[in-house]
C-alpha positions in Angstrom: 63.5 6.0 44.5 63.0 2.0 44.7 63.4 0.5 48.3 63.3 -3.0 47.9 63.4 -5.4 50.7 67.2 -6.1 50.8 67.0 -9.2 53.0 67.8 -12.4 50.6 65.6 -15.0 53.1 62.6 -12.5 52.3 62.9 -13.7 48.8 63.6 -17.1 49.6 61.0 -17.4 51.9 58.7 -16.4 49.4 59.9 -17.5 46.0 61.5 -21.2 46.3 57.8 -23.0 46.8 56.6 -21.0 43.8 59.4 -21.6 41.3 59.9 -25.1 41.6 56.1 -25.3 40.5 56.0 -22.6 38.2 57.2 -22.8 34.4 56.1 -19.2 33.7 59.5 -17.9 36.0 62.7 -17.1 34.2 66.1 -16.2 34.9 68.1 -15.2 32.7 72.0 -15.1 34.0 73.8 -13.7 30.4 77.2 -15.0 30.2 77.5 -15.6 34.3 78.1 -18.4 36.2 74.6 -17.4 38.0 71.8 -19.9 36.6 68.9 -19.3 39.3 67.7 -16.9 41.7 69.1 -18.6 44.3 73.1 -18.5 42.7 72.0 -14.6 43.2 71.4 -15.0 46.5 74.5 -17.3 47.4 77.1 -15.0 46.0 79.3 -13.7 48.0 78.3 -10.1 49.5 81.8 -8.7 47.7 80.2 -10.0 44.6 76.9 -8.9 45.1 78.1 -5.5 46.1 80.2 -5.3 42.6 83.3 -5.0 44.2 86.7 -4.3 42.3 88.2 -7.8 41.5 85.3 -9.9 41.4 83.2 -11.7 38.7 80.8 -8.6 37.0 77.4 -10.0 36.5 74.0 -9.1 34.7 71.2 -11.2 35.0 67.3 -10.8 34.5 64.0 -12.8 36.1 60.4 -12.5 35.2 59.0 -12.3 39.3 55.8 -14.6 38.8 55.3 -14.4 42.2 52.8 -12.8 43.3 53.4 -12.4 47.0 57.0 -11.0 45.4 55.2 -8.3 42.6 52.6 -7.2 45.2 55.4 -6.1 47.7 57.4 -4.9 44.8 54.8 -3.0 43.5 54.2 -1.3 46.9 57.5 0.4 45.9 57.0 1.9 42.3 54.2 2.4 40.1 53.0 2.2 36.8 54.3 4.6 34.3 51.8 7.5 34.4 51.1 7.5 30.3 50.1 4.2 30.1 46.7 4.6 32.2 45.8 1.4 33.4 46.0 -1.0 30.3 48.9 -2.9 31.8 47.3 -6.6 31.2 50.2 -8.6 32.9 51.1 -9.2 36.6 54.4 -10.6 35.7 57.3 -8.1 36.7 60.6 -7.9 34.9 63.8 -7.2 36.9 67.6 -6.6 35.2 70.6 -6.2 37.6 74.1 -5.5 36.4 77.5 -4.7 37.2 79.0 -1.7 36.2 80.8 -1.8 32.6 79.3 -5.1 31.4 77.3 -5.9 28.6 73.8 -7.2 29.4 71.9 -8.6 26.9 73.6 -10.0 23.7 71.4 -9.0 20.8 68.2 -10.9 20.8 64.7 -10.6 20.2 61.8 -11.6 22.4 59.6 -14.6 20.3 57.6 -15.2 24.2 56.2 -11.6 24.5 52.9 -10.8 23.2 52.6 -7.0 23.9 55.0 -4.5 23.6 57.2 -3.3 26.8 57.7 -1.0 29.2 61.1 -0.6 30.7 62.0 2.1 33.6 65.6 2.6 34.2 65.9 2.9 38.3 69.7 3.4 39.2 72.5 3.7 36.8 72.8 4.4 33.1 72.5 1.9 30.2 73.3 1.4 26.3 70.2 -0.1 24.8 71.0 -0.9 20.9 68.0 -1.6 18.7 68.2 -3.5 15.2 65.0 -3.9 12.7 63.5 -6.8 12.3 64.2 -8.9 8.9 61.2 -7.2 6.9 62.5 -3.9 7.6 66.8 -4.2 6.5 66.1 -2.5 3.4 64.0 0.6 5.0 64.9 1.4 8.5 68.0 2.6 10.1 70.5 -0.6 10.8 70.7 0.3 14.2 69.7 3.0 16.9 71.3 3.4 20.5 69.7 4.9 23.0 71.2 5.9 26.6 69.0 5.8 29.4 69.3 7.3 33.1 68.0 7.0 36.2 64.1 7.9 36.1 64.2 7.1 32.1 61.3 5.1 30.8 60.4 4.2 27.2 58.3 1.9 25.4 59.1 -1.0 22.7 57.7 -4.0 21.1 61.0 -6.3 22.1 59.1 -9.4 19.8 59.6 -7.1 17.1 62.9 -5.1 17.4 66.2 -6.8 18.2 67.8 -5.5 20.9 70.7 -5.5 23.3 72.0 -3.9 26.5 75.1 -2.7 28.0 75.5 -1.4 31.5 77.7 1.7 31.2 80.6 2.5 34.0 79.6 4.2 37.1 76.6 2.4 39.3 75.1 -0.9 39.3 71.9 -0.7 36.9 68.9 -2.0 37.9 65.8 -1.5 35.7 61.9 -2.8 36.2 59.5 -3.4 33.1 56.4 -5.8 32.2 54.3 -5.6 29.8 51.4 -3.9 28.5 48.6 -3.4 25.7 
């Protein structure tokens, strides 16, 4: 069970020095109105609670924060198989409405080691694609479903992939990379 800090000024307290500096941060706000961290953050509590009748939303951030990933990693750990060759501080957070499609299909050209992903609370549709080299001798495309407590492993600079978060709860998975 993840308990984050749920008070928004304990990010902003913490974050708004460090990203206006820092050209290693992203946010990624997929087909939302939500460009920043700090849109997340201003939208209204209905919104942010995924109530019925407002805007769905699915965004993702790399946390390059340190203060930020140290108190986040307070909260979960490491996934048990992957010892300790994790090279990268840099967290990776998705948040999404129920029902919406994350991630349109993409591949990640920035990552240099493959990916761990751990699905925390509610279920989604990952689809994977081969890269170009690989049309003519791998399977077009594999879907995978993961749940709560679900964690997997995959080079995302290598596969294309997309994301969809399925009905029920919000979906809120952690990741970073490793070697």
């Amino acid at each position: 069970r993840l308990a984050l800090p749920n008070s928004k000024q304990w990010y902003q307290r913490r974050v708004r020095a460090t990203l206006d500096d820092n050209d290693d941060c992203q946010f990624f706000g997929y087909r939302t109105n939500l460009n920043s961290l700090f849109d997340l953050f201003s939208m209204s509590k209905d919104r942010a609670e995924f109530k019925k009748g407002t805007e769905p939303w699915y965004i993702g951030w790399s946390n390059c924060v340190p203060e930020v990933s140290n108190e986040l990693r307070k909260h979960y750990k490491v996934p048990y198989f992957l010892g300790h060759s994790e090279r990268t501080k840099l967290d990776w957070m998705f948040m999404g409405s129920p029902g919406y499609k994350g991630a349109s299909l993409h591949m990640d050209y920035n990552m240099d080691y493959s990916s761990w992903q751990a699905q925390i609370k509610g279920r989604k549709k990952w689809t994977f694609a081969p890269p170009p080299e690989c049309w003519y001798e791998c399977p077009r495309s594999h879907k995978i479903v993961v749940e709560p407590g679900n964690i997997f492993v995959f080079d995302s600079s290598r596969w294309y992939h997309s994301t969809e978060v399925l009905e029920g709860e919000y979906s809120l998975t952690i990741g970073a990379e490793y070697d």
